[in-house]
C-alpha positions in Angstrom: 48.0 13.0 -97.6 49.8 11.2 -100.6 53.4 12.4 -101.2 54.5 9.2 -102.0 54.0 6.0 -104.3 54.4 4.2 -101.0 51.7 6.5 -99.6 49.8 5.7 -102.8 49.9 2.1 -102.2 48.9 2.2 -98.8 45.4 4.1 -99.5 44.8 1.4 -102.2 45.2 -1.6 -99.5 43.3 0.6 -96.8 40.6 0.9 -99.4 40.2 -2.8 -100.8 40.8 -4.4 -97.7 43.0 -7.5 -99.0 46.5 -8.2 -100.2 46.9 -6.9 -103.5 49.4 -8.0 -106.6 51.7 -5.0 -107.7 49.8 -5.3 -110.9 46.9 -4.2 -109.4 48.2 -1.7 -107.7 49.5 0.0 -110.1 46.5 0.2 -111.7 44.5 1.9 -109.0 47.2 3.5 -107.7 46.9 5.3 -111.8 43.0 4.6 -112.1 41.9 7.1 -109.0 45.1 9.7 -109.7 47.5 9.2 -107.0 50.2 8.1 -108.7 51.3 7.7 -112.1 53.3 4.4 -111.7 53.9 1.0 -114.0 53.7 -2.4 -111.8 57.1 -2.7 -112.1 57.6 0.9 -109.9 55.3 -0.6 -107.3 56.8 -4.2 -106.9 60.3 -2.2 -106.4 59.1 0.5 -104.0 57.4 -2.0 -102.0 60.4 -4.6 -102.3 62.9 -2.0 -101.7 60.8 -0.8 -98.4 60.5 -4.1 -97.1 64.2 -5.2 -97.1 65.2 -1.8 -95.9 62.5 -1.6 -92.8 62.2 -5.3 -92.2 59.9 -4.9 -89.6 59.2 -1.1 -89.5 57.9 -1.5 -93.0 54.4 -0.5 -93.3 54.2 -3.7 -96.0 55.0 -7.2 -96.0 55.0 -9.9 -98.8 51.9 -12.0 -99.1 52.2 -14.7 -101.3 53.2 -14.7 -105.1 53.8 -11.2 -106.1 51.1 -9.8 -103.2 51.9 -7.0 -100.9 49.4 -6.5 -97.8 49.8 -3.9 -95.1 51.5 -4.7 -91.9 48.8 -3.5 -89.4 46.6 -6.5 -91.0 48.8 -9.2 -89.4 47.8 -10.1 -86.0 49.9 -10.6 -83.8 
């Protein structure tokens, strides 16, 4: 169930598989209705989760501007 933008941007990365800029996500996050959200929304939900949950955060930064889920990491 999606009752978030965070939720939003999690179903997006479940789907495509692969970290993802906030650009992108914000367009499918708006492109299949989950969300209505600009990039700039996304790249501060997702920031603002990360620094809050450190490493309870469902997300984590991937490289220049890319988010990827957590679970993805092995460790």
């Amino acid at each position: 169930m999606i009752e978030s933008l965070l939720d939003a941007c999690q179903f997006v990365l479940e789907d495509l598989g692969e970290p993802q800029s906030s650009y992108w996500l914000a367009s499918q996050v708006m492109e299949m209705k989950l969300w209505r959200a600009s990039e700039a929304d996304v790249r501060a939900a997702l920031t603002k989760d990360i620094k809050e949950h450190g490493e309870r955060s469902r997300f984590l930064f991937a490289g220049d501007d890319e988010f990827a889920l957590r679970s993805w990491r092995a460790d």
